[in-house]
Backbone as JSON, one array per atom type, in Angstrom:
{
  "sequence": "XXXXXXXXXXXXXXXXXXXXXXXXXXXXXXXXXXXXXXXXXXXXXXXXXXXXXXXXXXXXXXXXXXXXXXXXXXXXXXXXXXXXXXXXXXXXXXXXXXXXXXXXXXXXXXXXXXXXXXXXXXXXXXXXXXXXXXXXXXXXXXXXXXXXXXXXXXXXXXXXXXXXXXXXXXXXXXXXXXXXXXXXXXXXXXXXXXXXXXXXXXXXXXXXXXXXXXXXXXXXXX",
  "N": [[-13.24, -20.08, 5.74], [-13.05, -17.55, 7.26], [-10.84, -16.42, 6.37], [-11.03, -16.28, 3.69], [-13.65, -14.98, 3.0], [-13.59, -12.03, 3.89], [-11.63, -11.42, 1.65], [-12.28, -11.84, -0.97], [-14.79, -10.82, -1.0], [-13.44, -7.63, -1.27], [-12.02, -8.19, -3.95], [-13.98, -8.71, -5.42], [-15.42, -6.91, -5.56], [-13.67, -5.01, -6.13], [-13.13, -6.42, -8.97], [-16.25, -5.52, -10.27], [-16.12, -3.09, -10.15], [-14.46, -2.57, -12.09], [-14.68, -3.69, -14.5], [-17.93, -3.73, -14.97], [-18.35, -1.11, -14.3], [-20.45, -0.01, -12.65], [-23.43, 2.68, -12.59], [-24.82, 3.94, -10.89], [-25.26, 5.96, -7.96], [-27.2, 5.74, -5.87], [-27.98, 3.16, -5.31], [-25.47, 2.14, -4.82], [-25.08, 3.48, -2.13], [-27.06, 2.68, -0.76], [-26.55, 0.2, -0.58], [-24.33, 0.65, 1.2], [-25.54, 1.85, 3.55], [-27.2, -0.47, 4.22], [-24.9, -2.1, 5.15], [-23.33, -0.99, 6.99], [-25.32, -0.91, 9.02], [-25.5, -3.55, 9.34], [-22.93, -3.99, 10.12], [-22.73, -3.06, 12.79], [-24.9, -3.96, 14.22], [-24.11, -6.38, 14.08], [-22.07, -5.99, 15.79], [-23.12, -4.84, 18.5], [-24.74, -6.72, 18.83], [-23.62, -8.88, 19.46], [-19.99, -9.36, 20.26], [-19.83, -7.14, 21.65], [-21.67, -7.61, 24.11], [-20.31, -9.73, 24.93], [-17.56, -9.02, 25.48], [-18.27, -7.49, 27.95], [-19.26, -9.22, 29.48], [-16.84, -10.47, 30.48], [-15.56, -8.83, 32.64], [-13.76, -6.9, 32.94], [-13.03, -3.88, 33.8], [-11.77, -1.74, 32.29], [-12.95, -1.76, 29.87], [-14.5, -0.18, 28.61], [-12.75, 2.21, 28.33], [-10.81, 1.67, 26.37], [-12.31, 0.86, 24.15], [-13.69, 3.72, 24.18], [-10.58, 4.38, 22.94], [-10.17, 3.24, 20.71], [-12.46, 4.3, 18.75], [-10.95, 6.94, 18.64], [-8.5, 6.11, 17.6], [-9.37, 5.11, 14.59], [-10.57, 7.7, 14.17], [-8.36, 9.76, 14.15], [-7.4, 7.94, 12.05], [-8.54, 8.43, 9.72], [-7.89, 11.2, 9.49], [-5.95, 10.69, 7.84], [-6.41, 9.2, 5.59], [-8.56, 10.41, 4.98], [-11.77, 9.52, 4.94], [-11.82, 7.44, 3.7], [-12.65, 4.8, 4.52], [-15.35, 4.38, 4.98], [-16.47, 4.97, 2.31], [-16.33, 7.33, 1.68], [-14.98, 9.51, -0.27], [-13.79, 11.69, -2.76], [-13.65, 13.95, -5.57], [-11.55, 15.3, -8.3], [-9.23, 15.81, -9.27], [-6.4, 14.25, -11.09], [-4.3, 11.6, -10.26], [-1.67, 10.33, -10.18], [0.7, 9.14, -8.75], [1.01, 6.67, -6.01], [-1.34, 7.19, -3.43], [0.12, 7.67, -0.59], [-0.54, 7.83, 2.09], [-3.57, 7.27, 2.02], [-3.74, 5.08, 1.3], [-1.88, 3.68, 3.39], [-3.26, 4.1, 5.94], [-6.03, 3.26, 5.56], [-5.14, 0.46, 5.19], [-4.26, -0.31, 7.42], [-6.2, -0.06, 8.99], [-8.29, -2.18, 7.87], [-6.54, -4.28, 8.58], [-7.07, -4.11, 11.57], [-9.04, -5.07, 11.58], [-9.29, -7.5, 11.2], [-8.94, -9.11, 13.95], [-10.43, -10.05, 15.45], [-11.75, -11.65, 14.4], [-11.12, -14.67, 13.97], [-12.24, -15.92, 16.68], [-15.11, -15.02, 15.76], [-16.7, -15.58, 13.89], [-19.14, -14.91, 12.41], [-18.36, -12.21, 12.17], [-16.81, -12.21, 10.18], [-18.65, -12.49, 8.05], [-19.32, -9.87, 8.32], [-17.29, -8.06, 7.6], [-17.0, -8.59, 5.27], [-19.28, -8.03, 4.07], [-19.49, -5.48, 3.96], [-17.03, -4.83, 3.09], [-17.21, -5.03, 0.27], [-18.52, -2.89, -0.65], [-16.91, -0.7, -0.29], [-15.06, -1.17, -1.46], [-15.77, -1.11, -4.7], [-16.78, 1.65, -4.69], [-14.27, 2.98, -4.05], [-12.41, 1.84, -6.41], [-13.51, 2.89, -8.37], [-13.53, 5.16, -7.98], [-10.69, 5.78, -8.05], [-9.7, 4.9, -10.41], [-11.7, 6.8, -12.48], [-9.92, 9.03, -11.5], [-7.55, 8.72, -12.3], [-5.52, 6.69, -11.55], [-2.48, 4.88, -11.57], [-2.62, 1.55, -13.68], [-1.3, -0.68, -12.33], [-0.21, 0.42, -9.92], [-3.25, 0.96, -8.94], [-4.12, -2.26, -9.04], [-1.98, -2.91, -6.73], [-2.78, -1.31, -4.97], [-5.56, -2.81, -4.33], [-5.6, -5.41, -3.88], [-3.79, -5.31, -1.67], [-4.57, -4.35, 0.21], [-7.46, -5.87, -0.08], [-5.86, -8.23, 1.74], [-5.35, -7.63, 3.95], [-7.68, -7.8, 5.92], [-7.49, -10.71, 6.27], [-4.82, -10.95, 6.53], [-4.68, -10.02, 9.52], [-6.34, -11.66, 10.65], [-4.79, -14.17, 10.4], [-2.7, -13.1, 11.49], [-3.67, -13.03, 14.51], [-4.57, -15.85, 15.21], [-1.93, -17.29, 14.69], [-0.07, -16.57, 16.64], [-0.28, -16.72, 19.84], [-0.13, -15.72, 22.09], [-1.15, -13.27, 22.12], [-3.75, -13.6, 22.73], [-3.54, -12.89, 25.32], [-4.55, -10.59, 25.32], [-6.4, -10.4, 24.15], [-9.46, -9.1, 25.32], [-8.55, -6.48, 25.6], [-7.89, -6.03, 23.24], [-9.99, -6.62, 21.73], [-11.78, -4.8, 21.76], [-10.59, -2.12, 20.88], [-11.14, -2.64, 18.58], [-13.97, -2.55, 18.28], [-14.89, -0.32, 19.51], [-13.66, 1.34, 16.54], [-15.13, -0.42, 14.85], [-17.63, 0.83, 15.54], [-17.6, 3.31, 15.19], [-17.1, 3.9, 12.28], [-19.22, 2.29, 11.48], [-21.38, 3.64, 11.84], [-20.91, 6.06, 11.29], [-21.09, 5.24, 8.1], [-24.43, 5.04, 8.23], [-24.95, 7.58, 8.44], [-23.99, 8.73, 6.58], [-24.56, 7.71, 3.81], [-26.68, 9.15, 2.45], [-27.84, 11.45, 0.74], [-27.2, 14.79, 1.97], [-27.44, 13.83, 4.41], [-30.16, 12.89, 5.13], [-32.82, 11.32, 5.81], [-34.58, 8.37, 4.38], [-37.23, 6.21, 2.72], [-36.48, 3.97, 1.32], [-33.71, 4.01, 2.6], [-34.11, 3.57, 5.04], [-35.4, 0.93, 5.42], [-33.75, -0.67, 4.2], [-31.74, -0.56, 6.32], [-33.1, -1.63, 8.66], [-33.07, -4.12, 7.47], [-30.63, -4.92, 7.59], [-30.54, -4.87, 10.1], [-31.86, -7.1, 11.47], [-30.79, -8.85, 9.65], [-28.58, -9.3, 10.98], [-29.43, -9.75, 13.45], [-30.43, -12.51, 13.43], [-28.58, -13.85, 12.56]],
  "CA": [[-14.16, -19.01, 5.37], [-13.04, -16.68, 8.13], [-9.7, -16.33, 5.53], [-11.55, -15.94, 2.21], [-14.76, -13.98, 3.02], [-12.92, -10.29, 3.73], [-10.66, -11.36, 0.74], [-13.15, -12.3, -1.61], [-15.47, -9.63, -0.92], [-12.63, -6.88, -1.95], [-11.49, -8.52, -4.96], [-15.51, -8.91, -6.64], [-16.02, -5.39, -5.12], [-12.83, -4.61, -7.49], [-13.64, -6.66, -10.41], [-17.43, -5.4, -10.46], [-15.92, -1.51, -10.39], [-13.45, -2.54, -12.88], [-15.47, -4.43, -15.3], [-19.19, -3.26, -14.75], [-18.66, 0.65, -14.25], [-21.62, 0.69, -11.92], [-22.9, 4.66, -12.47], [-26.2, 4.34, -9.67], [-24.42, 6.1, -7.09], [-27.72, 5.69, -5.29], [-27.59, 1.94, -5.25], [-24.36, 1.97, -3.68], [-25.45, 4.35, -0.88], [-28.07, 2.01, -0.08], [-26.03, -0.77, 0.32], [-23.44, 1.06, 2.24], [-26.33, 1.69, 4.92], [-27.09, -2.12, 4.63], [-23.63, -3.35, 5.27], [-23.41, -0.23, 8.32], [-26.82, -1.71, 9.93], [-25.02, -4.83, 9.79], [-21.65, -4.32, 10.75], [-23.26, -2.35, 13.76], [-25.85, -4.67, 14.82], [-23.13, -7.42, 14.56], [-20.87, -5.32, 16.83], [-23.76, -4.55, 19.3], [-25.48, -7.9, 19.72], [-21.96, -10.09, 19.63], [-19.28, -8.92, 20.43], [-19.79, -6.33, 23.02], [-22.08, -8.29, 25.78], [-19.36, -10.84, 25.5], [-16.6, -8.03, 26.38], [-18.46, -6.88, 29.54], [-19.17, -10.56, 30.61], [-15.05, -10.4, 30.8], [-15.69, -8.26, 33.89], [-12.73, -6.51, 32.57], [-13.15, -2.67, 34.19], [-11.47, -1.1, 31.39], [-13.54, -2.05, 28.31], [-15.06, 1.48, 27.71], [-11.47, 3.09, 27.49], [-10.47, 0.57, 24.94], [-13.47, 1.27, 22.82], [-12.96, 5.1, 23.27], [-9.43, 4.64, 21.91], [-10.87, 2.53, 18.93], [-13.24, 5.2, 18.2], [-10.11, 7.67, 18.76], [-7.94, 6.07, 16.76], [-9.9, 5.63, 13.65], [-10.86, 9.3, 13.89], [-6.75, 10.12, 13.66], [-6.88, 7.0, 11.18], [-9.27, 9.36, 9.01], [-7.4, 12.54, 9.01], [-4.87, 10.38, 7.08], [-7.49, 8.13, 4.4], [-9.96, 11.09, 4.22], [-12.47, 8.74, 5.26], [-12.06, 6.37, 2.69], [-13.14, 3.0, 5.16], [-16.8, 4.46, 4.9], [-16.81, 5.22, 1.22], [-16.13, 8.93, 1.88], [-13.92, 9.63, -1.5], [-14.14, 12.45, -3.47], [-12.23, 14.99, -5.86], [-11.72, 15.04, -10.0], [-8.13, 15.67, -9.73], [-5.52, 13.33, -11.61], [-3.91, 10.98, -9.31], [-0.65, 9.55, -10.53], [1.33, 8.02, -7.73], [-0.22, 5.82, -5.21], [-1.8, 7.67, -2.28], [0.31, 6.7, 0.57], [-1.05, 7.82, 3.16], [-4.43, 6.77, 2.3], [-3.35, 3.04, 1.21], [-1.8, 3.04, 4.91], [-4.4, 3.83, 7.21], [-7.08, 1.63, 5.1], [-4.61, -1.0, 5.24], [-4.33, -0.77, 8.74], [-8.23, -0.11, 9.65], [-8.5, -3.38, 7.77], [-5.27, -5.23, 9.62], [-7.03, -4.53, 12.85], [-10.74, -5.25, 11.99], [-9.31, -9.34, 11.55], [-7.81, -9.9, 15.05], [-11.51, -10.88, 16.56], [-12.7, -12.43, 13.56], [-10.87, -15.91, 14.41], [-13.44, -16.18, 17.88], [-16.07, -14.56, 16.38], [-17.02, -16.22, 12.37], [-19.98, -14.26, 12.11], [-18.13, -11.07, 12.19], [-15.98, -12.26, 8.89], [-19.69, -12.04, 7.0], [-20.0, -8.15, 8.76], [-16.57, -7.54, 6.98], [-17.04, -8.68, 3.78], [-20.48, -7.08, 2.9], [-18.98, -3.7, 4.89], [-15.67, -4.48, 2.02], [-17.45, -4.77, -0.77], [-19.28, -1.82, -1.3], [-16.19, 0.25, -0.35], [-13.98, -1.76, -2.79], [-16.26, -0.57, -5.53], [-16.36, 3.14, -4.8], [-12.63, 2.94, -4.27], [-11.88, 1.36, -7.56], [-14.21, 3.92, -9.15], [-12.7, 6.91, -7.83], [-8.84, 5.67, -8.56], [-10.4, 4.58, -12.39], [-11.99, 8.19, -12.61], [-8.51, 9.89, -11.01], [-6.68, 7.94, -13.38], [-4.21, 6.08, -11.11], [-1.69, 4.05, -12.36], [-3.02, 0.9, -13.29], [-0.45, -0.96, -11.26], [-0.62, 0.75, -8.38], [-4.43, 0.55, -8.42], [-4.33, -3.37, -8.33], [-1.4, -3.39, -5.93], [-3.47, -0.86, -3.7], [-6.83, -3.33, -3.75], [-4.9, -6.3, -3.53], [-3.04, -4.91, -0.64], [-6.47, -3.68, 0.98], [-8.3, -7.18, 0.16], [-5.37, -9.67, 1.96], [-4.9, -7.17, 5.34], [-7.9, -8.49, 7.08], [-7.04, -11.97, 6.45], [-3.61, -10.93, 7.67], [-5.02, -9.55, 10.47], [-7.03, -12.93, 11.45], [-3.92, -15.39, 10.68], [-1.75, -13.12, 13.2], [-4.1, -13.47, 15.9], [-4.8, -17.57, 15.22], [-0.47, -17.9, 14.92], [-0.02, -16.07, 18.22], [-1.39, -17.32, 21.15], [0.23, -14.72, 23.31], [-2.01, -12.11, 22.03], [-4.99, -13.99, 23.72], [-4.04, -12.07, 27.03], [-4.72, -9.56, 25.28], [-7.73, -10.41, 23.49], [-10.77, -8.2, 25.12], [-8.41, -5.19, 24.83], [-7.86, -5.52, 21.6], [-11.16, -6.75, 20.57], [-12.7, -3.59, 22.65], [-10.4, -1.02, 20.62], [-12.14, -2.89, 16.98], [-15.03, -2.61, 18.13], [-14.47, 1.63, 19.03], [-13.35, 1.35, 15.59], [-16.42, -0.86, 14.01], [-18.44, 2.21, 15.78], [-17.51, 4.79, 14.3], [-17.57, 3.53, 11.01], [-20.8, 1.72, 10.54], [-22.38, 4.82, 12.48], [-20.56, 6.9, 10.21], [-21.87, 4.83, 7.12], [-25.05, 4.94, 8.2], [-25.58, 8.76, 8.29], [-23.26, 9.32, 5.1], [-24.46, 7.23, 2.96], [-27.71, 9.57, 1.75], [-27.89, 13.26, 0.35], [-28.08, 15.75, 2.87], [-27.87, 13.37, 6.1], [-31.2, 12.44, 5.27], [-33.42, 9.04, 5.69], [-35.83, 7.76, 3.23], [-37.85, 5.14, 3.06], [-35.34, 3.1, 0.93], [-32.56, 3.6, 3.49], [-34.41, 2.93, 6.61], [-35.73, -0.35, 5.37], [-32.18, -1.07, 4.27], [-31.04, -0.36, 7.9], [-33.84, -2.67, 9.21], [-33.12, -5.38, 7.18], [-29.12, -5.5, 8.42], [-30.43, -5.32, 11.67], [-32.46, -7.81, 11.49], [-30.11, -10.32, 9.48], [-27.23, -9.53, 11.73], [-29.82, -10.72, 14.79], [-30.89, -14.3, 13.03], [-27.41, -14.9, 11.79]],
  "C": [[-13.78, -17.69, 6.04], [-11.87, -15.57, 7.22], [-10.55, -15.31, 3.95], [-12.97, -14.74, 2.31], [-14.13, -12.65, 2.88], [-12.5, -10.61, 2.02], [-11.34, -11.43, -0.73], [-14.1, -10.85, -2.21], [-14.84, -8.16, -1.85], [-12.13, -7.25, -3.05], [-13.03, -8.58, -6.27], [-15.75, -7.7, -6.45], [-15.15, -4.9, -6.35], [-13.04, -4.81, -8.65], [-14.99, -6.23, -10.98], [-17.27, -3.86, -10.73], [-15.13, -1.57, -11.75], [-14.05, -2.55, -14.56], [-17.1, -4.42, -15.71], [-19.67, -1.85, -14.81], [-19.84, 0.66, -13.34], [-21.75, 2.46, -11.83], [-23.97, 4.63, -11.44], [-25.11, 4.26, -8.75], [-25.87, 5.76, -5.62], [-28.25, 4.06, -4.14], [-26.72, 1.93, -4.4], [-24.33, 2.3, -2.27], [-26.39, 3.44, -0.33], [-27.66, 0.46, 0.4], [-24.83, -0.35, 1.21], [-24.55, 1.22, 3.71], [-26.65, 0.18, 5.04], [-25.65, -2.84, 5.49], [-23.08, -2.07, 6.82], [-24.28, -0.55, 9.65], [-26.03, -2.56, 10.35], [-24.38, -4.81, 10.73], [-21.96, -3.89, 12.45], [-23.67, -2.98, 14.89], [-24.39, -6.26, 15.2], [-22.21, -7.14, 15.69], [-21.44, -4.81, 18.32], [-24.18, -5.65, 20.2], [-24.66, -9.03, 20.43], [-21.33, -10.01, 20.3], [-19.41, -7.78, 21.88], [-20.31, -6.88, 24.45], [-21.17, -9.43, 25.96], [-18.07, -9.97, 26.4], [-17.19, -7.86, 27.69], [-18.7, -8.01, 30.36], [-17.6, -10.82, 31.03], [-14.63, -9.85, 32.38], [-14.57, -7.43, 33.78], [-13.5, -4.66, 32.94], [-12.99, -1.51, 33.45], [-12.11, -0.99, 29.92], [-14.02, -0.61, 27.31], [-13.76, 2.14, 27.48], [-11.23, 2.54, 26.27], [-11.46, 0.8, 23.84], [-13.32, 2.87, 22.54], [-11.62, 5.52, 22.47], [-9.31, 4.14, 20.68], [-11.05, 3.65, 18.47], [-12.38, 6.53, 17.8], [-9.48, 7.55, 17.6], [-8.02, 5.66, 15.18], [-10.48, 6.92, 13.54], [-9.23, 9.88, 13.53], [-6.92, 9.32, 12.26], [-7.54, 8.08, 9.63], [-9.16, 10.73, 8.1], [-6.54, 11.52, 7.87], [-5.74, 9.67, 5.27], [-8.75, 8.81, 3.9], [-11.69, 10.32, 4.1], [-13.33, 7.38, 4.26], [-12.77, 4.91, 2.83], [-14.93, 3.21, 4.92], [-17.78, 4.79, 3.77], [-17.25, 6.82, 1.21], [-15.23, 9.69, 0.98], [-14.7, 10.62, -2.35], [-13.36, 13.27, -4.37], [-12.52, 14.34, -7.48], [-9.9, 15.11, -10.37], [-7.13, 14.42, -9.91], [-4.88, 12.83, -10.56], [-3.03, 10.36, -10.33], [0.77, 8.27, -10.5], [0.39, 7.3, -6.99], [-0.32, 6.79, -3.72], [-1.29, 7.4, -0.99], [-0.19, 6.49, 1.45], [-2.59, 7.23, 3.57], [-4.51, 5.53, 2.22], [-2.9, 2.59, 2.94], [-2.49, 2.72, 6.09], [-5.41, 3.28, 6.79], [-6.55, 0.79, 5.34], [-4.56, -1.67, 6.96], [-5.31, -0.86, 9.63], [-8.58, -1.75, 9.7], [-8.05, -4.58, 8.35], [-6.6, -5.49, 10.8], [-8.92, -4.72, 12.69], [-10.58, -7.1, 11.87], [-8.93, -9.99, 12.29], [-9.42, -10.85, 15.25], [-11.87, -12.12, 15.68], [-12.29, -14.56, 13.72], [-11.86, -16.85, 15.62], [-14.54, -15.73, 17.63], [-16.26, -15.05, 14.26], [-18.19, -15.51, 11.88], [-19.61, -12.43, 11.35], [-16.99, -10.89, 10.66], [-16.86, -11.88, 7.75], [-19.92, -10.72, 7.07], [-18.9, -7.3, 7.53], [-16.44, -7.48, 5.82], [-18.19, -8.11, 3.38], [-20.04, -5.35, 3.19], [-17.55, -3.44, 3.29], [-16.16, -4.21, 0.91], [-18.09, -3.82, -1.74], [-18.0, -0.56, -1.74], [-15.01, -0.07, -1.47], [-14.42, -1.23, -4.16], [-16.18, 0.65, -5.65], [-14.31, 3.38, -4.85], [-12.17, 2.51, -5.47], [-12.47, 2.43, -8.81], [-13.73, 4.79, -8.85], [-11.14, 6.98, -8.36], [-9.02, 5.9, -10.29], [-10.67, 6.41, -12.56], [-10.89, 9.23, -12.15], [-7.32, 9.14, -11.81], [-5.15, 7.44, -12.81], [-3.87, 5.19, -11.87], [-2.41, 2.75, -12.5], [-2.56, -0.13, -12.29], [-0.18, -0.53, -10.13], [-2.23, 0.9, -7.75], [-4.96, -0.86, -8.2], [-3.24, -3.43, -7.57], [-2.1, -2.92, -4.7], [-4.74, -2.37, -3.11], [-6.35, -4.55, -3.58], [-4.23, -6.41, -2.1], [-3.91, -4.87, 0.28], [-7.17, -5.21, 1.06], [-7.23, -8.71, 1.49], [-5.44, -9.2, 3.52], [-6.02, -7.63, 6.15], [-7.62, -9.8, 7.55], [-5.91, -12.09, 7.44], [-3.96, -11.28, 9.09], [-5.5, -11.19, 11.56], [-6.03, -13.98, 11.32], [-2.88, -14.87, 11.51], [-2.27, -13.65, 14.58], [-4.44, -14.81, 16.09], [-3.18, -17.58, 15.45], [-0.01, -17.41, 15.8], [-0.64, -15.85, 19.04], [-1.16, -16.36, 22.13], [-0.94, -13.31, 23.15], [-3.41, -12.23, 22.17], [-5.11, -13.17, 24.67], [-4.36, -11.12, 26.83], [-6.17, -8.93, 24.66], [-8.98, -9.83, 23.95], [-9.8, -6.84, 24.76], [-8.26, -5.07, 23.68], [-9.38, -5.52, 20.72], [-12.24, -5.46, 20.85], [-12.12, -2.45, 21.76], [-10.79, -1.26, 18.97], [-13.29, -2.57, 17.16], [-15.43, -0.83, 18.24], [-14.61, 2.0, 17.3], [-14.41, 1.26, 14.61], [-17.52, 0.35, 14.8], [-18.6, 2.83, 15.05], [-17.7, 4.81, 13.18], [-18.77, 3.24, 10.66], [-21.81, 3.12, 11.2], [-22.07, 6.0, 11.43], [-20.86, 6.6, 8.81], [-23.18, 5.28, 7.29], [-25.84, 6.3, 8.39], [-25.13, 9.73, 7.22], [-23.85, 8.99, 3.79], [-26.18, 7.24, 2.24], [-27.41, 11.37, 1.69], [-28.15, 13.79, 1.25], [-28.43, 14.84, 3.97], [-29.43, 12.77, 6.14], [-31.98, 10.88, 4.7], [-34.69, 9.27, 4.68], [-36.21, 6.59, 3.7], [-36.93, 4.06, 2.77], [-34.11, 2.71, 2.3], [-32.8, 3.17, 4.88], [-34.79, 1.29, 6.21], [-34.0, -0.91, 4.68], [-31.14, -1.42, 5.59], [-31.48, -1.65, 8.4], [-32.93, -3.64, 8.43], [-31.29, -6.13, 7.43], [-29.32, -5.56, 9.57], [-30.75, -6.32, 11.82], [-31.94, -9.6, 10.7], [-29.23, -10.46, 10.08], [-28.05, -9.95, 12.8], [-30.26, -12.32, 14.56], [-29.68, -14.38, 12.74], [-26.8, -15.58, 12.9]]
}
C-alpha cells in the first residue's frame, strides 16, 4: 500500500481531469485545504515528536533547509506542488523545469513513508487534487499529448521511487532523521501554503475552515 497509494492517487487524479473535465474550481480549492489540514496535521502529530525524541540537536536546521529548499524548488515549478498553475498560453514542449522540481518534491516526500504508512494516505489525498489541476492546465495549454502522460506518469511513480530507495538501502538509515527532518521543512511549507492558497483573496469561509477541521481531525484518529 505504501507503493500504490501515492501512485494510484496521481493516476485517478489524471484520469478524472482527463475524462471528467471537472469545471468547479471551487470544489477543488476545498479539497486542496482538506488534503493541506491533513498533510500538516500528519506532519505535526507523527512525524515530528518522533524526530525530537531522536535527541538529535540539529533537527530544526534540517527542517529549515526543507522549507528552504522547496522555496528554491518553487522558483523552478512556479508552485505547481500546491496547485499554484496558471497562464492561457500554448504550451508545446514539455516544461522542463517544472516536470523536474515536481518530480523531485515528490522523490523526496517517499523516503519516510516506508517507517511511517500513515504518511503514504497524507500523500495520496495531497496528489490527487494536484494531479487534477495539473492535467487541466496542460489540457487547457494544449501540451502534447505524449508528453502530458509521460509528465503524470513520471510525477505519479517518483514517490514510490522515493520509498523503494529508502527500503533497498539500508545505509541511508544513518541518515534517516536528517532526511526525514528536511521532508518534513518541505511538507511545511506546502500544506501551509495550500492551506492559505487554496481560497479567493487569502480568505476563510465557513466551507474551508470546516474542511481544515475535518483533516485535522482525521489525520489525529488515523
Amino acid at each position: 500500500m505504501n507503493y500504490l497509494l501515492p501512485l494510484f492517487s496521481v493516476l485517478l487524479g489524471f484520469g478524472v481531469a482527463l475524462f471528467l473535465k471537472p469545471k468547479n474550481k471551487t470544489n477543488l480549492k476545498l479539497l486542496l485545504a482538506f488534503s493541506g489540514s491533513f498533510l500538516l496535521s500528519l506532519t505535526v502529530i507523527q512525524l515530528l515528536p518522533e524526530l525530537y525524541e531522536s535527541k538529535n540537536t540539529h533537527i530544526g536546521i534540517f527542517i529549515m533547509v526543507g522549507i528552504l529548499f522547496q522555496i528554491i524548488l518553487e522558483f523552478f515549478s512556479k508552485g505547481a506542488e500546491h496547485g499554484h498553475v496558471h497562464g492561457h498560453d500554448k504550451i508545446v514542449k514539455m516544461p522542463w523545469t517544472l516536470f523536474i522540481s515536481l518530480c523531485i518534491h515528490a522523490l523526496l516526500e517517499g523516503f519516510p513513508v516506508g517507517q511511517h504508512h500513515d504518511l503514504a494516505v497524507g500523500i495520496a489525498i495531497h496528489h490527487f487534487p494536484i494531479a487534477i489541476i495539473l492535467t487541466t492546465f496542460f489540457l487547457g495549454a494544449e501540451l502534447n499529448k505524449v508528453a502530458l502522460f509521460i509528465f503524470m506518469i513520471s510525477f505519479a511513480i517518483m514517490t514510490p521511487l522515493g520509498t523503494f530507495i529508502s527500503d533497498s538501502f539500508p545505509v541511508l538509515n544513518n541518515y534517516y532523521t536528517e532526511i526525514t527532518a528536511v521532508v518534513i521543512g518541505i511538507l511545511f511549507h506546502i500544506s501551509s501554503t495550500i492551506i492559505f492558497e487554496s481560497s479567493e483573496g487569502h480568505k476563510f469561509n465557513i466551507a474551508k475552515i470546516s474542511m481544515i477541521i475535518l483533516g485535522i481531525g482525521l489525520a489525529y484518529f488515523l
